[in-house]
N, C-alpha and C positions, 0 to 999 in steps of 0.2 A: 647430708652434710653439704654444705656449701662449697663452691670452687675455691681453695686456699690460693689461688694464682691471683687473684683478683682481688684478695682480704686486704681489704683498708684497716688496720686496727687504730682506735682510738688513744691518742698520744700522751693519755694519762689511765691507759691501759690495766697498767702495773703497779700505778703509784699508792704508797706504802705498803708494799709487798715487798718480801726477802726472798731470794732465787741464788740457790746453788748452781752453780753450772761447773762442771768437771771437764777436764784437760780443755782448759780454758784458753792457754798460750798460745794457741797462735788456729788455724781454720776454723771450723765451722763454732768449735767452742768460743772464740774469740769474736766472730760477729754476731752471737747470740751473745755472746756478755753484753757487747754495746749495745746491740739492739733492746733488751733488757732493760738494761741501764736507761736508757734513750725514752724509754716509754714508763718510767717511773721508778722500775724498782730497786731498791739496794739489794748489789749482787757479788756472791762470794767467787771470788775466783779461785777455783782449785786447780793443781797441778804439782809437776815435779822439778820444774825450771821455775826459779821465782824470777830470774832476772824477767822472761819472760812475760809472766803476771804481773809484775811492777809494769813492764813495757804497757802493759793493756788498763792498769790500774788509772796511770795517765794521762793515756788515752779518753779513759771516761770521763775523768775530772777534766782536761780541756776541752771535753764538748758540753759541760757543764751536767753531766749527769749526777746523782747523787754518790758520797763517796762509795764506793766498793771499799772490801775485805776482803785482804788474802791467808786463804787457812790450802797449807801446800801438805800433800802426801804421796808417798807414793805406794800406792794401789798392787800393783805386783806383790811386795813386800806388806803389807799391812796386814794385821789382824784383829779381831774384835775389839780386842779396848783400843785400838786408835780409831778405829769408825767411832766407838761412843765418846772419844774424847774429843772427835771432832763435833759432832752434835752437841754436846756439853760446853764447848767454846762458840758452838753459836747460839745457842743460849743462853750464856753470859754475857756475851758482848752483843748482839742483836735481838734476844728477845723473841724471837720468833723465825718459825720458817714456812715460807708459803709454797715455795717448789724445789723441784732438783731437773734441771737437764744433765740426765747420764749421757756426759758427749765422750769421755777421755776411752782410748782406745789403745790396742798392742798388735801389730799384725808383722808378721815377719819377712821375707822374703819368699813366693809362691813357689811351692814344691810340692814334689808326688808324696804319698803319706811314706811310705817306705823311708825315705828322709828325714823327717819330721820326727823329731828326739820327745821320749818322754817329759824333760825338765820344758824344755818349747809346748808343749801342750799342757801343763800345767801353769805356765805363766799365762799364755792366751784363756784359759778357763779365770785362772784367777782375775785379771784383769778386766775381760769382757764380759764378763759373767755374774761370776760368785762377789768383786766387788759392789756393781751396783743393787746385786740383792740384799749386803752385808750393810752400805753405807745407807737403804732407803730403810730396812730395820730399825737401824741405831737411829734416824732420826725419826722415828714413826710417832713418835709421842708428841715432837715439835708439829709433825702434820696435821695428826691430828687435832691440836689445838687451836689449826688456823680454821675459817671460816670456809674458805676455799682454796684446796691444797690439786695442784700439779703435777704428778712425775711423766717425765718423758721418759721413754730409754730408748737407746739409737740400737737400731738393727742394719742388715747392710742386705742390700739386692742379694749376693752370696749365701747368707744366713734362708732367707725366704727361700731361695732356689738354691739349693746345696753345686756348686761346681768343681769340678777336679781342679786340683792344687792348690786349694783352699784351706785343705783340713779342718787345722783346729779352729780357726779362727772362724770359720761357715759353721762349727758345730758350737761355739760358743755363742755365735747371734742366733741361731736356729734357735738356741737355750733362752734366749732371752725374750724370742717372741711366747713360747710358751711357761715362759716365769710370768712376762705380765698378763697371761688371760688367767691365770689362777690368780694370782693377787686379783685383777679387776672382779673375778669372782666372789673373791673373801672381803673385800671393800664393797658390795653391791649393798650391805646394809648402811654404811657411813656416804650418806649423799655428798660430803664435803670433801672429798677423798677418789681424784681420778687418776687413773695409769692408762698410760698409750704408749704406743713404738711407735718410731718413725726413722722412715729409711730414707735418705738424701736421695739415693741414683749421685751418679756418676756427677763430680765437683773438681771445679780446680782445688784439691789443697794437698799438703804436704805429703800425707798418705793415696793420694790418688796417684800423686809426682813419684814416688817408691813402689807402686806395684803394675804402673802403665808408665814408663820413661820414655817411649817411645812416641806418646801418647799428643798429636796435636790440639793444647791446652786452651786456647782461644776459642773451640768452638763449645766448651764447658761451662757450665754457670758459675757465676762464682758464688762464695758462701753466704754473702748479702743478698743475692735474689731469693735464697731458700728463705728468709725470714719470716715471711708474711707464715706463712707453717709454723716455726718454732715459737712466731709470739702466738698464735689463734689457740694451741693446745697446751701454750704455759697462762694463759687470763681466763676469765670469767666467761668470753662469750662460744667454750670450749665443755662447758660443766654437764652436756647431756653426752658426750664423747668420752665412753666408757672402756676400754681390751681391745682399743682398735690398732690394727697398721694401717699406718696413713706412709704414702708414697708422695715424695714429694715432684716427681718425674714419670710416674706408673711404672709399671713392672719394667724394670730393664736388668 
């Protein structure tokens, strides 16, 4: 695979492709919307702040991207028929769906597990987890309809390499890296049909600013240098790139 630091992608990359992107409002979710956006495709903005998503919807529209859709959920709280209701409304109103970036996230404040309550480890599974296997489910039919279908799902340095006071939220990405090698396993006969994780490393955004506050922010990348990564494994020239984790930083 090629150096993703140095990917030029082609700036009609995307173009008419449909991409979900989840917890879309505001870090890495929010500069992959644009970037997204940017390079052709119409793109759903999901989350639990609309004001939020309106904020980024405007965003695209004054950089003249195509319009985005916002379909808002909250993920903690949801169960089967609102995953298929949301696939169901993007069906009706767009017609198709070419990707999903599982970006939307829960992570609490880092503690020893001895603190770490049941209902806390049930939202983190729910969220980090079990939604983006529920919500890539319920759209499986729209994916497979596309020619060339995408999922990302975000795993975190923590998850890869389990660390104290992480808990649930490291056992939740850990979960996620071995959800997509069995999906890329059971998709090895649909060639149109790829999953990959991918781990940022260490970013300025809002969940970086809540579990490093101490943390001097400046010497961090910001969420738009990651991009050249998140467009190469959401387009076309990404489709022999099958169960992989890809590190956008290497191991840190």
């Amino acid at each position: 695979m090629q150096d993703l630091k140095s990917y030029s992608p082609a700036k009609d990359l995307l173009k008419n492709r449909v991409v979900l992107v989840t917890g879309a409002g505001q870090g890495i979710g929010r500069a992959a919307a644009l970037a997204y956006a940017m390079h052709g495709a119409t793109v759903i903005l999901h989350g639990r702040n609309i004001k939020k998503l309106e904020g980024v919807y405007d965003e695209i529209e004054a950089a003249g991207g195509v319009q985005p859709a916002i379909f808002p959920l909250d993920l903690e709280k949801a169960e089967d028929k609102d995953f298929l209701a949301l696939a169901y409304g993007i069906k009706q109103q767009l017609g198709r769906l070419d990707g999903i970036l599982h970006n939307a996230a829960l992570l609490f404040n880092l503690t020893p597990l001895e603190s770490q309550t049941l209902d806390q480890w049930q939202s983190l599974l729910r969220v980090n987890l079990i939604a983006p296997f529920a919500l890539t489910r319920a759209c499986l039919a729209l994916l497979k309809a596309s020619p060339d279908a995408h999922v990302i799902m975000t795993s975190d340095s923590h998850g890869h390499a389990p660390a104290a006071y992480w808990g649930g939220f490291a056992v939740a990405k850990a979960g996620v890296e071995a959800l997509v090698r069995i999906q890329a396993q059971e998709w090895d006969i649909l060639p149109n049909l790829h999953i990959n994780v991918i781990i940022p490393g260490p970013t300025h955004t809002p969940q970086r600013t809540r579990t490093h506050p101490g943390e001097i922010k400046y010497s961090l990348p910001q969420p738009q240098d990651l991009m050249p990564y998140y467009l190469y494994l959401m387009g076309p020239d990404s489709t022999t790139v099958r169960g992989e984790t890809i590190f956008c930083r290497g191991h840190v």
